[in-house]
N, CA, C and O atoms as a GROMACS GRO file, in nm:
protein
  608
    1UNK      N    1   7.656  17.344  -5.029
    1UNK     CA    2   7.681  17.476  -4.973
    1UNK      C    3   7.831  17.504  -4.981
    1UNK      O    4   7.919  17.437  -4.927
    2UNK      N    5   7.849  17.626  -5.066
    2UNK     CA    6   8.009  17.644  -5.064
    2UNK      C    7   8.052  17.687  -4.926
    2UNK      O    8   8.159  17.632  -4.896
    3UNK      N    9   8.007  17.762  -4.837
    3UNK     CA   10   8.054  17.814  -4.707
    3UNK      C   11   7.988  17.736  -4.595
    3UNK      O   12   7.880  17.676  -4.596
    4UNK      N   13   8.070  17.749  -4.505
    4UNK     CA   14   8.000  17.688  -4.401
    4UNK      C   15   8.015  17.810  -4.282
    4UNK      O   16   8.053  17.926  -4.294
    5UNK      N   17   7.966  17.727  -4.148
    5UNK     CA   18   7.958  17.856  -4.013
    5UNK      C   19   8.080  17.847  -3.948
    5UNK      O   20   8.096  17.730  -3.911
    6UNK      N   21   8.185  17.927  -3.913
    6UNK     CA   22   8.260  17.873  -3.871
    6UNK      C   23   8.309  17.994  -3.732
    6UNK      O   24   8.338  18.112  -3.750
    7UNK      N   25   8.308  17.934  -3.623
    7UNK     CA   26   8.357  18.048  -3.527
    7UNK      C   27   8.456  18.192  -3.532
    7UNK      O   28   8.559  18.222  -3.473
    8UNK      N   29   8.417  18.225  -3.579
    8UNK     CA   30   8.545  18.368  -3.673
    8UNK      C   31   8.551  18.509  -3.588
    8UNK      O   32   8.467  18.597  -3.605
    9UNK      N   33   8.621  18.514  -3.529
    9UNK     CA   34   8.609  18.647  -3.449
    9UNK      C   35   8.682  18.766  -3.566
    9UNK      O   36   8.790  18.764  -3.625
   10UNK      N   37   8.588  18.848  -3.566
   10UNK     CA   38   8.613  18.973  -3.645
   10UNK      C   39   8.693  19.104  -3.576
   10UNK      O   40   8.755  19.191  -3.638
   11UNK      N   41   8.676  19.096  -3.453
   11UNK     CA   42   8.669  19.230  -3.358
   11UNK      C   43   8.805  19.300  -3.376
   11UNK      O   44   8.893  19.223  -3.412
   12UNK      N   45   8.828  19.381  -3.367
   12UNK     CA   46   8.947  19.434  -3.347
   12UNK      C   47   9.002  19.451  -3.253
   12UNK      O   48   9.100  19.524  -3.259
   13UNK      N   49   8.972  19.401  -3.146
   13UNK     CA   50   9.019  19.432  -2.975
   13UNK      C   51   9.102  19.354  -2.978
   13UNK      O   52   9.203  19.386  -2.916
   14UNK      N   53   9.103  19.209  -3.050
   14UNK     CA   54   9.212  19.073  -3.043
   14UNK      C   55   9.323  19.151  -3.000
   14UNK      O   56   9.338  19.259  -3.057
   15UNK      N   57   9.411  19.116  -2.905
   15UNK     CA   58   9.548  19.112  -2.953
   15UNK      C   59   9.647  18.988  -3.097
   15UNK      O   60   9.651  18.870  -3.132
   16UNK      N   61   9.716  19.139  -3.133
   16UNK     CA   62   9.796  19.045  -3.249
   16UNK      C   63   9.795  18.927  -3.241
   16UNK      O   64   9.795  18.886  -3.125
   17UNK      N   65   9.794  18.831  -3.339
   17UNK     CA   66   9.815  18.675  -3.317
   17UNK      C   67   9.977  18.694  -3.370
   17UNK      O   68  10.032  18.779  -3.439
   18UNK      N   69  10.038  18.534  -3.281
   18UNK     CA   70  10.185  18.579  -3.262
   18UNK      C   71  10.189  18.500  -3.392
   18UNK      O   72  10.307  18.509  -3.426
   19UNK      N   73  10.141  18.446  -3.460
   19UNK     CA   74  10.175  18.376  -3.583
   19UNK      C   75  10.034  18.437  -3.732
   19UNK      O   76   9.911  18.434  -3.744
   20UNK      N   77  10.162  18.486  -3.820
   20UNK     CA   78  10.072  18.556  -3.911
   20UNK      C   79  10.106  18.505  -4.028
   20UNK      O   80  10.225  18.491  -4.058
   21UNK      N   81   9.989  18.464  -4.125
   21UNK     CA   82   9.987  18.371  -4.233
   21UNK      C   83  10.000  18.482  -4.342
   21UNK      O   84   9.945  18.592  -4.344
   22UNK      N   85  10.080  18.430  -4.424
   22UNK     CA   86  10.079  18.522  -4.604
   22UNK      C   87  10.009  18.401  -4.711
   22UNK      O   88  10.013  18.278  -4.700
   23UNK      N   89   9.961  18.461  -4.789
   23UNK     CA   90   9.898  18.324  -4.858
   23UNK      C   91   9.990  18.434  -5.054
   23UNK      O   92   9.988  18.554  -5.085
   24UNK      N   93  10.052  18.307  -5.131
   24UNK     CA   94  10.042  18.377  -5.260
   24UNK      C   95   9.986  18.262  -5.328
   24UNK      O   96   9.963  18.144  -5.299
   25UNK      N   97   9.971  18.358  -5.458
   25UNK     CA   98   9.858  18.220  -5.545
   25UNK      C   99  10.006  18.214  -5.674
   25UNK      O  100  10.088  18.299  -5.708
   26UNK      N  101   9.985  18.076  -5.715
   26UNK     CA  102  10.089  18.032  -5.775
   26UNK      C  103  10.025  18.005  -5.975
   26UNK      O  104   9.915  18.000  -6.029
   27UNK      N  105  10.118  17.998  -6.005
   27UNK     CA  106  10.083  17.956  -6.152
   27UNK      C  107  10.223  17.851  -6.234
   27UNK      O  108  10.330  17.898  -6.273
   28UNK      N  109  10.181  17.713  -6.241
   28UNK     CA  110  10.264  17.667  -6.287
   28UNK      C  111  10.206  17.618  -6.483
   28UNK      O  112  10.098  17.559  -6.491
   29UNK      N  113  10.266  17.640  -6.589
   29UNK     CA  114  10.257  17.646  -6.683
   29UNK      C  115  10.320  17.622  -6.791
   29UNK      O  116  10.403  17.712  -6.806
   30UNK      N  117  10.325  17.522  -6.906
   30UNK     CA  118  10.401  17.498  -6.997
   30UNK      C  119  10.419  17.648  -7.134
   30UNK      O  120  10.330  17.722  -7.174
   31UNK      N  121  10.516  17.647  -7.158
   31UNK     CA  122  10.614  17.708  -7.257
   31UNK      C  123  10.519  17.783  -7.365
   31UNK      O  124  10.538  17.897  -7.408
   32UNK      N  125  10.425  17.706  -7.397
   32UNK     CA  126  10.312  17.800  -7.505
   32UNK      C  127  10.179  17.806  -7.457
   32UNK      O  128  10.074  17.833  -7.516
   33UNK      N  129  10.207  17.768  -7.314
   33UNK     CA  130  10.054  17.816  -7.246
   33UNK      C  131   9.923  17.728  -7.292
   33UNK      O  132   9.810  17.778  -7.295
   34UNK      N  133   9.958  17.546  -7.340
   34UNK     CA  134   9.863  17.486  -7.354
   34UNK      C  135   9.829  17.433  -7.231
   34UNK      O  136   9.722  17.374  -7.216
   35UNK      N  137   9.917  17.449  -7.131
   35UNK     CA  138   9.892  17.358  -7.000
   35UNK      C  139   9.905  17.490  -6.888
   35UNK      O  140   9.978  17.587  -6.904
   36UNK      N  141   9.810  17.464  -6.765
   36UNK     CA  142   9.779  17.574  -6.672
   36UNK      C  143   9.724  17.497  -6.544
   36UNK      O  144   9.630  17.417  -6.545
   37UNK      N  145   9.811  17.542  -6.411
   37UNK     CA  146   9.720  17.475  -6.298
   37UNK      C  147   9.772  17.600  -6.208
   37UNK      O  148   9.878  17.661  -6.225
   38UNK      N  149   9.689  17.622  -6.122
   38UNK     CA  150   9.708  17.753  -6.052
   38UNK      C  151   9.648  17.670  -5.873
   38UNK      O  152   9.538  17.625  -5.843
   39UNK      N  153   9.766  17.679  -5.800
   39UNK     CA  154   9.768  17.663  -5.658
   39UNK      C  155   9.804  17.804  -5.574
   39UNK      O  156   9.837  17.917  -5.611
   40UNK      N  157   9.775  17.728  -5.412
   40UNK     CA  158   9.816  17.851  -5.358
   40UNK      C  159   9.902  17.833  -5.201
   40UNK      O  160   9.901  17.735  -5.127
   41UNK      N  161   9.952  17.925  -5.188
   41UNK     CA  162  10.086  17.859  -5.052
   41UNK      C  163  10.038  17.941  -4.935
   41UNK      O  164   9.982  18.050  -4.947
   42UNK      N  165  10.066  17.874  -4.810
   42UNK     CA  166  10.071  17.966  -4.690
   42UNK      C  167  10.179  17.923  -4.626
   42UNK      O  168  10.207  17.804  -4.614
   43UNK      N  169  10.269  18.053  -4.564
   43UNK     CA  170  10.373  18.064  -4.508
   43UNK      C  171  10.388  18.163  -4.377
   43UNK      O  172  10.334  18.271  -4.404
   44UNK      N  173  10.438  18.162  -4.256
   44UNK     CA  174  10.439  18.234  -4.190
   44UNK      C  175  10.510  18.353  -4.315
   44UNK      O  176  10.583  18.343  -4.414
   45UNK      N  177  10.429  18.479  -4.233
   45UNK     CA  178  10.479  18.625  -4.299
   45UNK      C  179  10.635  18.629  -4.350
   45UNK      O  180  10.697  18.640  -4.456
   46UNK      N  181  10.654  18.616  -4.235
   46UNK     CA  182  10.850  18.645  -4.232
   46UNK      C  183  10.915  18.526  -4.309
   46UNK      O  184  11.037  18.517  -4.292
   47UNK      N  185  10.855  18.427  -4.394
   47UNK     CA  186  10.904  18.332  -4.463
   47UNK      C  187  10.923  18.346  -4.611
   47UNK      O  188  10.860  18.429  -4.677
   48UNK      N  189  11.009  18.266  -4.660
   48UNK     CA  190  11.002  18.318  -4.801
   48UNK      C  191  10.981  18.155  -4.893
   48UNK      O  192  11.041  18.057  -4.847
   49UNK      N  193  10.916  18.141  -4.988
   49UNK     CA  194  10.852  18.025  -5.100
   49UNK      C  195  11.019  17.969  -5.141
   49UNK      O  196  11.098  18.059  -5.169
   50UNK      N  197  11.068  17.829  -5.143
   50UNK     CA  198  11.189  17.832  -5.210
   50UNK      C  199  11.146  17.756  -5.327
   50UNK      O  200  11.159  17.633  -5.323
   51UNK      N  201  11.086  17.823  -5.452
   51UNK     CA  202  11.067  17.810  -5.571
   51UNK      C  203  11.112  17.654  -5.596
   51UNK      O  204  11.020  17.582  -5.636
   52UNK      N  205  11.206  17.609  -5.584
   52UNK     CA  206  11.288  17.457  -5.642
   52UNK      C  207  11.239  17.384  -5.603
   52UNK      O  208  11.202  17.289  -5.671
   53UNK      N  209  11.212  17.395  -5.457
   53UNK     CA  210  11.186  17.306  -5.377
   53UNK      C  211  11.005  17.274  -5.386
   53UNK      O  212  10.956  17.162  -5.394
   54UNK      N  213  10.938  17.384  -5.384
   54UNK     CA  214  10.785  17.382  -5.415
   54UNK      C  215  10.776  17.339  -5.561
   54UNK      O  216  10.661  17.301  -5.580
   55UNK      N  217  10.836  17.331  -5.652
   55UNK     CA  218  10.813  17.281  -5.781
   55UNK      C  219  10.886  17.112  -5.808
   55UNK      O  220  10.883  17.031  -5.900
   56UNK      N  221  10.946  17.116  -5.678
   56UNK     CA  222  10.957  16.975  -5.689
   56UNK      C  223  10.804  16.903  -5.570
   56UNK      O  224  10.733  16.804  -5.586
   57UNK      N  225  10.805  16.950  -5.522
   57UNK     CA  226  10.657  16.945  -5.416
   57UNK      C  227  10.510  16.897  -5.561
   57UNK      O  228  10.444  16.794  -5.572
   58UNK      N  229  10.511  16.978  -5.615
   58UNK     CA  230  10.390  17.021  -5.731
   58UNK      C  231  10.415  16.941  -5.804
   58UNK      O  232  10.322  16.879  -5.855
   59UNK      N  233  10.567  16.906  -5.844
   59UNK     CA  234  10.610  16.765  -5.951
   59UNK      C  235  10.552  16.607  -5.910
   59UNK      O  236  10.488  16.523  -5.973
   60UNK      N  237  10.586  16.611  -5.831
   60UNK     CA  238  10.531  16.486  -5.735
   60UNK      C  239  10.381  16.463  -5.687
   60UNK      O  240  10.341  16.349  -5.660
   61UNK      N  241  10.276  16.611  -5.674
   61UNK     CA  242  10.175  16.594  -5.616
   61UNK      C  243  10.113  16.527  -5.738
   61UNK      O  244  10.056  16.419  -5.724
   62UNK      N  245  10.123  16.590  -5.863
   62UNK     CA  246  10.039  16.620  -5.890
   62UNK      C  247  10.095  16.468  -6.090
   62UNK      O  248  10.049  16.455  -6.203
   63UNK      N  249  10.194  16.411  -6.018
   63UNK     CA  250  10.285  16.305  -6.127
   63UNK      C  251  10.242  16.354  -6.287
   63UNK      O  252  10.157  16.297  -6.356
   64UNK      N  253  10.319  16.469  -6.326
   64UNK     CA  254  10.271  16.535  -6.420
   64UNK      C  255  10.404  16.437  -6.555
   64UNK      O  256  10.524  16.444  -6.526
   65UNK      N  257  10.367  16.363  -6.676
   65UNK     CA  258  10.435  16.325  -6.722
   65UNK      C  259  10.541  16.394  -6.770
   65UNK      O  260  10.543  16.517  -6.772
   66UNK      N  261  10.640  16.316  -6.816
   66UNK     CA  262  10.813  16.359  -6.817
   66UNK      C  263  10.796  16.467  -6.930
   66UNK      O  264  10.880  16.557  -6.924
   67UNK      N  265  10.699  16.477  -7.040
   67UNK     CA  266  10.732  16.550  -7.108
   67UNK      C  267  10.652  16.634  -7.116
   67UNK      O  268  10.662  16.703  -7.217
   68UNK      N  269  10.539  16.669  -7.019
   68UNK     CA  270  10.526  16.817  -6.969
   68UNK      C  271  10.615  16.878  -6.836
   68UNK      O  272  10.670  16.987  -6.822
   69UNK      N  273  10.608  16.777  -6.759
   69UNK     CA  274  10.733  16.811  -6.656
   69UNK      C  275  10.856  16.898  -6.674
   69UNK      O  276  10.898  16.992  -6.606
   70UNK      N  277  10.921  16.822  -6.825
   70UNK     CA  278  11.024  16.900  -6.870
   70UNK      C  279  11.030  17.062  -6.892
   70UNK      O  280  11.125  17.136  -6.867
   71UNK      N  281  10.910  17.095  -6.942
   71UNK     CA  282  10.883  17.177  -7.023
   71UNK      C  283  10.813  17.328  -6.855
   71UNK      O  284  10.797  17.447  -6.882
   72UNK      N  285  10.795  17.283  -6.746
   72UNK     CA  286  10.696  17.379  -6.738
   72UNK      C  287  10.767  17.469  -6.658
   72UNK      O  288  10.890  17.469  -6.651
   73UNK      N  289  10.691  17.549  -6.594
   73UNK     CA  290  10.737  17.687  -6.555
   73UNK      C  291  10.647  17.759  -6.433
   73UNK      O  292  10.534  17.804  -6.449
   74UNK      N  293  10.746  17.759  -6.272
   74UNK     CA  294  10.664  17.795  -6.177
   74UNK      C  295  10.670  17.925  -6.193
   74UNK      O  296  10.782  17.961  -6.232
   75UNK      N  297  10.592  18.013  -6.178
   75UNK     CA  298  10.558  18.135  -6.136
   75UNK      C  299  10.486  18.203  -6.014
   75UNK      O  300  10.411  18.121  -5.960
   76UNK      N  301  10.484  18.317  -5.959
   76UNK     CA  302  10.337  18.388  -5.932
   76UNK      C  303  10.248  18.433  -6.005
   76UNK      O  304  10.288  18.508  -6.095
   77UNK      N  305  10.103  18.408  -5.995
   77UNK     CA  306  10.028  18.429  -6.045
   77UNK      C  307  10.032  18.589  -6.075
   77UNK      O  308  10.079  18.654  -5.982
   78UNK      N  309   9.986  18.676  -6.204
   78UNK     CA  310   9.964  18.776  -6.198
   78UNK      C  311   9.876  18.874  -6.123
   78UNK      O  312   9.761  18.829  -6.124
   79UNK      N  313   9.882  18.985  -6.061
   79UNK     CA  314   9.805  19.066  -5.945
   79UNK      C  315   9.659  19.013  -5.988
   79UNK      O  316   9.594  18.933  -5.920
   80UNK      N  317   9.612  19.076  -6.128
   80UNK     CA  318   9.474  19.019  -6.170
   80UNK      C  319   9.447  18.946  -6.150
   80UNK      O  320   9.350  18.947  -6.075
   81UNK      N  321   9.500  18.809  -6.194
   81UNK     CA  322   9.462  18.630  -6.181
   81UNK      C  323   9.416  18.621  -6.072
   81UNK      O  324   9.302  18.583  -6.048
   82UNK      N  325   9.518  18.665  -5.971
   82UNK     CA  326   9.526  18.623  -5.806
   82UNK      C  327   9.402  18.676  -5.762
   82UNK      O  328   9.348  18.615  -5.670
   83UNK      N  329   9.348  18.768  -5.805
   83UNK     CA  330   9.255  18.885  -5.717
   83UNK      C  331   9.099  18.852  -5.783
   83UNK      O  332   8.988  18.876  -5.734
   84UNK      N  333   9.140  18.775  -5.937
   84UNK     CA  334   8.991  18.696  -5.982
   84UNK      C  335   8.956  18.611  -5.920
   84UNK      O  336   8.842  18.599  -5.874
   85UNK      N  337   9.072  18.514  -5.905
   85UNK     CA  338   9.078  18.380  -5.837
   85UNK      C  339   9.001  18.378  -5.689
   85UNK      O  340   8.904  18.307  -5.661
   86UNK      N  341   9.075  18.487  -5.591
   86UNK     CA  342   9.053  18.437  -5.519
   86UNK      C  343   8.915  18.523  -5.451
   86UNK      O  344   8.837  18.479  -5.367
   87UNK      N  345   8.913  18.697  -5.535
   87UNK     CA  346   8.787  18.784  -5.485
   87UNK      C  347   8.858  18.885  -5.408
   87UNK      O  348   8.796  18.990  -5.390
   88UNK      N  349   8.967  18.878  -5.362
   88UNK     CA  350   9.050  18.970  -5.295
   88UNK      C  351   9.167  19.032  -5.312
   88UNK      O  352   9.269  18.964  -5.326
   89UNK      N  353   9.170  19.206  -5.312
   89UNK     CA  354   9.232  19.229  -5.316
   89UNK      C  355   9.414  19.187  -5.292
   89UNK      O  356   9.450  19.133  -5.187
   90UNK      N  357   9.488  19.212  -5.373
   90UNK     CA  358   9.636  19.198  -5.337
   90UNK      C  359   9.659  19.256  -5.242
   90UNK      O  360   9.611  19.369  -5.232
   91UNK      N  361   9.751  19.196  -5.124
   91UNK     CA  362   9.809  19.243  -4.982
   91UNK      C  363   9.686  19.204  -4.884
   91UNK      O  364   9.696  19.249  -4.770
   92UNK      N  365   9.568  19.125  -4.911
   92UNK     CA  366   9.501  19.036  -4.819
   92UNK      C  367   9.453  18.949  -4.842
   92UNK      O  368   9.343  18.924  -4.792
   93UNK      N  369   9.524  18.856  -4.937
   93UNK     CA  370   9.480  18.747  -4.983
   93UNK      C  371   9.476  18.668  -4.859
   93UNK      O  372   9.572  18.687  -4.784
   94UNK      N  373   9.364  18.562  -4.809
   94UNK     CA  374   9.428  18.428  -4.729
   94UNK      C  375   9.404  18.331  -4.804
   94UNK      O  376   9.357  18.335  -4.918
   95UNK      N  377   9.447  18.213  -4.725
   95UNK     CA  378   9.449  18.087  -4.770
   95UNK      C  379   9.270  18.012  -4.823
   95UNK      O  380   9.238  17.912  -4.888
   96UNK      N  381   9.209  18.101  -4.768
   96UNK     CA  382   9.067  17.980  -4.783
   96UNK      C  383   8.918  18.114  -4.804
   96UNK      O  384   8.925  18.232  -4.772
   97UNK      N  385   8.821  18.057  -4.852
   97UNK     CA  386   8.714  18.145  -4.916
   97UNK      C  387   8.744  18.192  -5.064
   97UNK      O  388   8.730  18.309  -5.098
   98UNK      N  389   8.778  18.111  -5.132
   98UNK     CA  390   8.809  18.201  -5.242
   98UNK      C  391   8.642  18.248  -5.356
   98UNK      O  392   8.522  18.226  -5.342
   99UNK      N  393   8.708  18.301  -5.438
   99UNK     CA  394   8.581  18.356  -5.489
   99UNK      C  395   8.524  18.249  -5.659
   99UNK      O  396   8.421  18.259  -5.727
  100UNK      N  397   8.639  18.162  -5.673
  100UNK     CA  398   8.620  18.065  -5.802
  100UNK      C  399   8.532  17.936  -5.752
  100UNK      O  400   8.564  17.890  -5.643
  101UNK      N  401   8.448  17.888  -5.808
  101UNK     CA  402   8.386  17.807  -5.777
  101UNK      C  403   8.518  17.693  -5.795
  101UNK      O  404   8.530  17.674  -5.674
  102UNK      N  405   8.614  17.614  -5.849
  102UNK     CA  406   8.720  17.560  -5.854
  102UNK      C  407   8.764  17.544  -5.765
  102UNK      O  408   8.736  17.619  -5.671
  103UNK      N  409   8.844  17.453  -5.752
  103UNK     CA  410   8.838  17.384  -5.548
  103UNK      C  411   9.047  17.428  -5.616
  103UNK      O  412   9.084  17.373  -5.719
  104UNK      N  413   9.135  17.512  -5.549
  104UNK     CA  414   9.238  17.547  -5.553
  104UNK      C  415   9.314  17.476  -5.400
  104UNK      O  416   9.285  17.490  -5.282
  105UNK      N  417   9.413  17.401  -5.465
  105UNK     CA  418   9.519  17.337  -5.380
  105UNK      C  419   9.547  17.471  -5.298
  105UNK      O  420   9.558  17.587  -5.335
  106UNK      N  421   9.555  17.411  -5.171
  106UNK     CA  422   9.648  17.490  -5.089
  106UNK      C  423   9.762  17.449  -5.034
  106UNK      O  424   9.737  17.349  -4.967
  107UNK      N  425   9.858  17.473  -5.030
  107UNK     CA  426   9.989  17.431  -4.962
  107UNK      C  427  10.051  17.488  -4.836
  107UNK      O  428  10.129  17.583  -4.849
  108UNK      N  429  10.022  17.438  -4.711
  108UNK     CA  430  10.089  17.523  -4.584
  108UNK      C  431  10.208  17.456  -4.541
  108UNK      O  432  10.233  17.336  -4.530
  109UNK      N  433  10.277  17.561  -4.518
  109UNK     CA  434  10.420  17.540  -4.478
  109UNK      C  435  10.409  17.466  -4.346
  109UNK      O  436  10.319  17.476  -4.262
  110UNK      N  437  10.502  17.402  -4.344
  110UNK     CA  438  10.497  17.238  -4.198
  110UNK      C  439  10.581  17.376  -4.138
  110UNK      O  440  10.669  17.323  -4.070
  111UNK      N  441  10.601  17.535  -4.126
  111UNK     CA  442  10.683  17.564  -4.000
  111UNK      C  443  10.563  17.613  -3.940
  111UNK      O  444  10.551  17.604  -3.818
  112UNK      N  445  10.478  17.660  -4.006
  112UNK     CA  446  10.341  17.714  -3.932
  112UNK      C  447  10.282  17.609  -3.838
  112UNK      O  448  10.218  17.649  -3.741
  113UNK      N  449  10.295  17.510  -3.854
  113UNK     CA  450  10.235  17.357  -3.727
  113UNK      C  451  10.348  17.348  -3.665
  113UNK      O  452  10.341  17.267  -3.573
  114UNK      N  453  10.478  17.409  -3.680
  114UNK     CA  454  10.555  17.355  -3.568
  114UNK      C  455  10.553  17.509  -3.480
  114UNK      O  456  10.580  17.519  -3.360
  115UNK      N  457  10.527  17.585  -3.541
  115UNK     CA  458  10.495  17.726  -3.439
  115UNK      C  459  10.389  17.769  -3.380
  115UNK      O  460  10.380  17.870  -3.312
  116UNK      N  461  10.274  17.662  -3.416
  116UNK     CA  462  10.173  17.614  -3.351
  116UNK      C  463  10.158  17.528  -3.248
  116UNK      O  464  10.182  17.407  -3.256
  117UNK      N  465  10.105  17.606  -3.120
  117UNK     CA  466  10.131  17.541  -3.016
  117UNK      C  467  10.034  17.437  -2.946
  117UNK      O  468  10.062  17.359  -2.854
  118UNK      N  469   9.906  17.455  -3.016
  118UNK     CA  470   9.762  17.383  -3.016
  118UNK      C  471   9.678  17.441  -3.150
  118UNK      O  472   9.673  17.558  -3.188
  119UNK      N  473   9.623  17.341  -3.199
  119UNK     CA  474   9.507  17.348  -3.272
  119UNK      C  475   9.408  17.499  -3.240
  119UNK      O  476   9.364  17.576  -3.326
  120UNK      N  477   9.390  17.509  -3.077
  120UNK     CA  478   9.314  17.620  -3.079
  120UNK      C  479   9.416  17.766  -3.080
  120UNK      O  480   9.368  17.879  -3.088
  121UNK      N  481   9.515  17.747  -3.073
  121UNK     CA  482   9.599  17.862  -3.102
  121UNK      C  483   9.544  17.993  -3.193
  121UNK      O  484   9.548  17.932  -3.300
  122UNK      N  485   9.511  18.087  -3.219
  122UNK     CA  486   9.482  18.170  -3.313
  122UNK      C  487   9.581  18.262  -3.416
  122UNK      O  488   9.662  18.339  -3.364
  123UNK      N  489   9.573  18.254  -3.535
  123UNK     CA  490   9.660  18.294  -3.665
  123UNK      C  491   9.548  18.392  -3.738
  123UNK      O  492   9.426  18.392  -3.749
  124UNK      N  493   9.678  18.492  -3.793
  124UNK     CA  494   9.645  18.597  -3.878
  124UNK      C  495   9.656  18.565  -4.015
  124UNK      O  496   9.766  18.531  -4.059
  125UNK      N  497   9.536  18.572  -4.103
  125UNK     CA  498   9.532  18.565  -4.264
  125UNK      C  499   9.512  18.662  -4.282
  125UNK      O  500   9.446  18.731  -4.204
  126UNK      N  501   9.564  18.708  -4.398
  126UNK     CA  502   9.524  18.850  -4.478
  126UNK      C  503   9.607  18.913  -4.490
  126UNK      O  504   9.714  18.869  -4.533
  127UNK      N  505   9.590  19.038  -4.458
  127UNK     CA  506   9.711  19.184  -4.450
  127UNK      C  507   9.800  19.214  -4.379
  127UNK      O  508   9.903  19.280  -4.393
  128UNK      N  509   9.718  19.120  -4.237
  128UNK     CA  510   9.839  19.116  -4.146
  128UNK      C  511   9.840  19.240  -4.066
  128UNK      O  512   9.910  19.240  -3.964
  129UNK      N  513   9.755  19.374  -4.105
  129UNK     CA  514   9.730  19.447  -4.045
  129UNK      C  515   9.608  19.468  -3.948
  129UNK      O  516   9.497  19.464  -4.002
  130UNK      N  517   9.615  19.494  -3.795
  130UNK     CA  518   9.493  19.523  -3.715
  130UNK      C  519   9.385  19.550  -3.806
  130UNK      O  520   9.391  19.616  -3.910
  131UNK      N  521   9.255  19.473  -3.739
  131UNK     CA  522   9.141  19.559  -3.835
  131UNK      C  523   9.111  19.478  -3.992
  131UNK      O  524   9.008  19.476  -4.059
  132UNK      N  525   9.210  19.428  -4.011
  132UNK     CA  526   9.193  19.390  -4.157
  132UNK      C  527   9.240  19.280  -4.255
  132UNK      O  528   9.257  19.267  -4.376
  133UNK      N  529   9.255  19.192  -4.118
  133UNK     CA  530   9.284  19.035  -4.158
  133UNK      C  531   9.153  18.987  -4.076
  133UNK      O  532   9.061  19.048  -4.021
  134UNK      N  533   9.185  18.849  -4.091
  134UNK     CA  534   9.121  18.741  -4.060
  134UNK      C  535   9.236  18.644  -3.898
  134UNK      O  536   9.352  18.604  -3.890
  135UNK      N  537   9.092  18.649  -3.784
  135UNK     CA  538   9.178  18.609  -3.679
  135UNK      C  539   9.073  18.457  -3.682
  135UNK      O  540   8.951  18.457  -3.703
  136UNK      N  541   9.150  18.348  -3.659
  136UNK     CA  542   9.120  18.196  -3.609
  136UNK      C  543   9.167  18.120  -3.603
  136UNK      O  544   9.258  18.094  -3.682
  137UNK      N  545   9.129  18.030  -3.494
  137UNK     CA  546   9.229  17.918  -3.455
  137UNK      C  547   9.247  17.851  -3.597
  137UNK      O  548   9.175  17.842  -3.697
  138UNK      N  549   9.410  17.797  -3.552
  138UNK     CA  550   9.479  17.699  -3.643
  138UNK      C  551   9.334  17.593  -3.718
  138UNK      O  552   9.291  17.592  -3.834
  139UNK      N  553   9.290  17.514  -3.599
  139UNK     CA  554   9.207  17.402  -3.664
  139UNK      C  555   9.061  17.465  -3.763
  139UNK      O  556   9.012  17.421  -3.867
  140UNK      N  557   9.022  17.594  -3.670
  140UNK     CA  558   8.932  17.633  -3.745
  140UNK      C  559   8.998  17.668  -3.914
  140UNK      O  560   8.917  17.623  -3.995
  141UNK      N  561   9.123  17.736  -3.987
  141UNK     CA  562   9.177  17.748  -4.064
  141UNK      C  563   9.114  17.596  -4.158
  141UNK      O  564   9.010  17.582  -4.222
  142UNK      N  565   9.235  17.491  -4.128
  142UNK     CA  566   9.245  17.385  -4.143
  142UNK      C  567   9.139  17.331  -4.204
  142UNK      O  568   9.149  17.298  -4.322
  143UNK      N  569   9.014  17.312  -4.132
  143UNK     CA  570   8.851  17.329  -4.123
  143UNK      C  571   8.843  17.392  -4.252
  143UNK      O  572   8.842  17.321  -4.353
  144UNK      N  573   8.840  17.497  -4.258
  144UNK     CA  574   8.787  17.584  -4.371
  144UNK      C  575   8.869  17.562  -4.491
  144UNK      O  576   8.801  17.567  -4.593
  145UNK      N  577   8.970  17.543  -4.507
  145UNK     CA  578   9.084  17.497  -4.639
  145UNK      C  579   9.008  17.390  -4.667
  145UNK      O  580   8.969  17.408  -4.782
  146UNK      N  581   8.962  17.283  -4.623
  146UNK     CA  582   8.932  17.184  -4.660
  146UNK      C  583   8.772  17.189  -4.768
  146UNK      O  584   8.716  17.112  -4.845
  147UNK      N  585   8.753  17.308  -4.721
  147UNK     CA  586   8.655  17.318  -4.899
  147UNK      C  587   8.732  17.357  -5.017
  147UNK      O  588   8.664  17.381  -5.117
  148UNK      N  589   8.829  17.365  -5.025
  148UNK     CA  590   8.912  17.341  -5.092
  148UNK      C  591   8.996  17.237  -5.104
  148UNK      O  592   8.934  17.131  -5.117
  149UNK      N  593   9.134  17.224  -5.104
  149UNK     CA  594   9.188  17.080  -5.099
  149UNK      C  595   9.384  17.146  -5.008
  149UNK      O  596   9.468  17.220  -5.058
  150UNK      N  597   9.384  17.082  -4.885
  150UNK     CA  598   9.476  17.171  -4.816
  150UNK      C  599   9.585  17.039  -4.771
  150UNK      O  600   9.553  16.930  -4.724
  151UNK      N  601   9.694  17.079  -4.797
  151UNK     CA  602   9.821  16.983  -4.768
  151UNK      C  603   9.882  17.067  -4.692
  151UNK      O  604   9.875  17.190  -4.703
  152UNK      N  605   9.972  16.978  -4.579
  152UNK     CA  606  10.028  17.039  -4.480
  152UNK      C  607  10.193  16.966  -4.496
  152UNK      O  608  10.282  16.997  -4.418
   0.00000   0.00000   0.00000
């Protein structure tokens, strides 16, 4: 079963969650496009990806030899890719449900667990706008990444 049940409050009455997740989908790739692996990051909103540092992250996960290593090239995925990949529109992507049968790395930023104050805490995926994200606790998140493959 790709999905499972997972406690998910939909409602719109929530108040804002004080911690709101951005998810982008990544594309790292060699020089003539024989080599392709496509991950994806979560960051509190107000955070920004430091490219060097996540491609040294991806260098290491994933011990890619020296002479594709040399050669490759992090990117963002293109609007299309991202929105095949994952089934959702651009500007509400989250981290987990995607729409590829392909189990896609996820990568969450260690500031989101330190601005997490319990497991049951509740976080915003998606748009980030009332109405039209995704509200659930941290662990439930966590939970659900893991049909995929989720590093913290």
């Amino acid at each position: 079963m790709l999905f499972r049940s997972y406690s998910v409050i939909l409602d719109e009455s929530i108040p804002p969650c004080s911690i709101q997740i951005k998810t982008l989908i990544w594309r790292v790739n060699d020089e003539d496009g024989s080599f392709q692996h496509i991950f994806a990051t979560a960051t509190r909103m107000t955070d920004y990806v430091d490219e060097k540092r996540l491609m040294g992250i991806i260098s290491s996960k994933y011990s890619f030899n020296v002479e594709i290593k040399n050669k490759l090239k992090l990117s963002l995925a293109e609007k299309e890719v991202a929105e095949q990949i994952t089934g959702l529109k651009s500007g509400s992507i989250s981290p987990i449900f995607y729409a590829t049968q392909e189990k896609i790395d996820i990568f969450f930023d260690r500031n989101i667990l330190d601005d997490t104050q319990s497991l049951t805490q509740f976080v915003s995926v998606g748009s980030g706008m009332p109405g039209h994200s995704l509200h659930l606790s941290w662990e439930t998140l966590l939970r659900a990444a893991q049909i995929g493959r989720a590093h913290v």
